[in-house]
N, C-alpha and C positions, 0 to 999 in steps of 0.2 A: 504493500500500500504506500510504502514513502511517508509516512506521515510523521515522522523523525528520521534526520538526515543527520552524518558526521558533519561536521564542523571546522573538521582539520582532516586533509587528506593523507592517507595512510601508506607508508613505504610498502610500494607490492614487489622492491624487485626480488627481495631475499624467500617472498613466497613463489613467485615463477622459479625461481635459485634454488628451489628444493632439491632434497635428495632424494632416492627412494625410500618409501614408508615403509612401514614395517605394520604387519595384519593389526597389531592393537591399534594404533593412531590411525589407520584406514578406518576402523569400525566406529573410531572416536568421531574422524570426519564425516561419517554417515550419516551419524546420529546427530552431529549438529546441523546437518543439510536439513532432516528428518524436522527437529524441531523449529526453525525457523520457518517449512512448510506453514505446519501447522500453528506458532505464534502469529504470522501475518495470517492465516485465515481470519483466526479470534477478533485480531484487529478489523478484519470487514467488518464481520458479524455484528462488533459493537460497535462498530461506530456514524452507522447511517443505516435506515429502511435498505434491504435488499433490492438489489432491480432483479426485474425477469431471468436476463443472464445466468446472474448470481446466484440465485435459487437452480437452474436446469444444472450450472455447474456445482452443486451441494446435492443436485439427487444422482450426479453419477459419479460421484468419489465412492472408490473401492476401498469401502470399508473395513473387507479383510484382511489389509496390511495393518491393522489395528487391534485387531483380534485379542482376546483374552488379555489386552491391556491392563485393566482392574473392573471390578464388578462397576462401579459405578459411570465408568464411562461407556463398557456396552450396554448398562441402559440406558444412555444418551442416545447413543447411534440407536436402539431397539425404538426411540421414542421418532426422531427424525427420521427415519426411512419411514416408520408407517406411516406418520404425516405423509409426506412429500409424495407415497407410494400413489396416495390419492387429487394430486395436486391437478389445479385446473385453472379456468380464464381470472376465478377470480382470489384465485393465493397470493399473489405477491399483495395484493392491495387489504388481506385478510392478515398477514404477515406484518405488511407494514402500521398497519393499525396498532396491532401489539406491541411492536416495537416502541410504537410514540408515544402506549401508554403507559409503558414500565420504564424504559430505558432514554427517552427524553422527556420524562415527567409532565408530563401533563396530567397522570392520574395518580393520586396517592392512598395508602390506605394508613386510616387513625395519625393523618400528618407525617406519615412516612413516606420516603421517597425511593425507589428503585434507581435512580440512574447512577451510573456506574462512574463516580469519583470515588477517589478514596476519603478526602475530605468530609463529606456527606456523610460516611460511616464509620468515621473515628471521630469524630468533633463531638462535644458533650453536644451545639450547638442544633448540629444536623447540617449544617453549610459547607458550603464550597470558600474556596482560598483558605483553609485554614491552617494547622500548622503540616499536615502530611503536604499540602500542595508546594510552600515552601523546602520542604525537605525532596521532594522530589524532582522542582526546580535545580537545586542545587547540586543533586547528583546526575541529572542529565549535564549540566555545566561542568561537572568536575571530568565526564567523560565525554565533554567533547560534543555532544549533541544537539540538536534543538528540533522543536515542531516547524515543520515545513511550511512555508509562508502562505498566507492566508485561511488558517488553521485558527480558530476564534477560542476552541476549546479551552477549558485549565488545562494543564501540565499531568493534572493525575488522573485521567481521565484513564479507563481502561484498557482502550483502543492505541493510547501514547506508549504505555506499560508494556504492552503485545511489542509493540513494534520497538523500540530499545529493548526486550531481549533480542529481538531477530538481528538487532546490529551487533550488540555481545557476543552472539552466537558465533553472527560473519568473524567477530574477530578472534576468537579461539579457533575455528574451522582457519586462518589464514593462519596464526600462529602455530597448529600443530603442522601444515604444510610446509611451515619455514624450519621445523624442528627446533622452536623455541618452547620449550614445556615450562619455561619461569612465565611468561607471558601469559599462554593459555592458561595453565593455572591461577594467573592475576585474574582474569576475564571470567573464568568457571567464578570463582571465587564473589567476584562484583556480581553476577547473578544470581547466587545461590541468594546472599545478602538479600536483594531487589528484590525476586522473589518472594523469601520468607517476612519481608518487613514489609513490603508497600502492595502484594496482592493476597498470598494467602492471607494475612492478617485482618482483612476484612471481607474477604470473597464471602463468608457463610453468612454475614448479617443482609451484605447486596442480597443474594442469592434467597435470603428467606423471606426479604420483602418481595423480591423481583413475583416470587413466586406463588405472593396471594395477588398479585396485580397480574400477572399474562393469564391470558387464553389460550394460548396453543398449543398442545404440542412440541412443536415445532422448540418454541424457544424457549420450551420448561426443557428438552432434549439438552438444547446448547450447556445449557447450565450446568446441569449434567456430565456433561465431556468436557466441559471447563475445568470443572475442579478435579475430573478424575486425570484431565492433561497435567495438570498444576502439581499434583500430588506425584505423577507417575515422573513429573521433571525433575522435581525437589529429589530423587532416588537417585537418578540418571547424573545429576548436577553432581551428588557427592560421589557415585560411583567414579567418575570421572576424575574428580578432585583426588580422589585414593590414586588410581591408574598413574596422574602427571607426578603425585607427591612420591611414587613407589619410581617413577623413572627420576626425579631429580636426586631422589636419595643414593640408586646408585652412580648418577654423575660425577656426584663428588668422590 
């Protein structure tokens, strides 16, 4: 999606400069290919109504490379495919309804809001810019980052969050290609962080409003393969971080 761009462009000759891999940092590279896939989906998902396109291309994603993921994310994919199995003239505009009700607020339930700031759901307050959006300002700047110009959004928006991992990811996927595992391990590292502080740490209260305000299916699914993507990374992220720390230890 582009919706966070680097800031400072990054030395690619030492990654063309590679040497050959060896089978673990190939499988390392996979898996970060694998996850930014999937981060920049999530980023669509939340961040605007679906068009037509966007929905034909979410009903023929081959869901089997995903398989026995964790329990809770095949009943995401168990919920969106039977949606979508029956999808017709008038889904996308039945879709985007829900969307506008839960995740750009226009509907609330007992003064609560579903849309997906992080602010919103750590503030004693319930508002936006509060101290998570500053905190995540900050670490987009510390790495270099920023939301792509004429992007009106906050900063912690969930859609921003998707897409700064998919640029972390790119930079450990270039760093294990340069055979820099001090690097990739800095990048694993700053994700794992991101991750566990600024989305799991409030995914389940979005998630329990989100989920007396939708209607469908459809995006009670997403929610679904949200947090079971989330949880299945946070494994993947320290798996990985063991793998670089177990090669820098024999380095030395």
């Amino acid at each position: 999606m582009d919706e966070i761009v680097e800031t400072v462009e990054l030395d690619q000759s030492s990654v063309e400069d590679a040497c050959e891999l060896d089978e673990v940092t190939l499988e390392m590279i996979e898996a970060c290919k694998g996850r930014s896939a999937f981060y920049d989906l999530l980023a669509a998902i939340y961040f605007r109504p679906l068009s037509a396109e966007q929905i034909e291309n979410i009903a023929t994603i081959d869901w089997g490379q995903y398989a026995d993921l964790n329990e809770l994310f095949d009943e995401g994919i168990n919920d969106i495919t039977r949606y979508l199995r029956k999808r017709n003239s008038g889904t996308r505009q039945e879709l985007a309804v829900d969307f506008t009700s839960a995740f750009a607020g226009t509907s609330s339930w007992k003064g609560r809001y579903a849309v997906p700031y992080e602010s919103v759901h750590t503030s004693e307050e319930g508002l936006m810019f509060q101290d998570a959006y500053h905190e995540v300002f900050r670490l987009y700047k510390e790495n270099h980052v920023a939301k792509a110009d004429g992007l009106d959004f906050p900063h912690d928006h969930l859609s921003f969050m998707c897409e700064f991992l998919v640029v972390l990811s790119e930079r450990i996927e270039n760093a294990l290609y340069a055979g820099d595992d001090e690097e990739a391990l800095r990048q694993v590292d700053v994700s794992r962080a991101f991750l566990a502080d600024h989305i799991l740490s409030w995914f389940d209260t979005f998630q329990d409003t989100a989920l007396l305000l939708l209607e469908t299916r459809f995006y009670r699914g997403i929610l679904k393969i949200s947090k079971g993507f989330f949880l299945e990374d946070a494994e993947l992220l320290d798996s990985i971080a063991v793998e670089l720390q177990q090669c820098l230890a024999v380095q030395e």
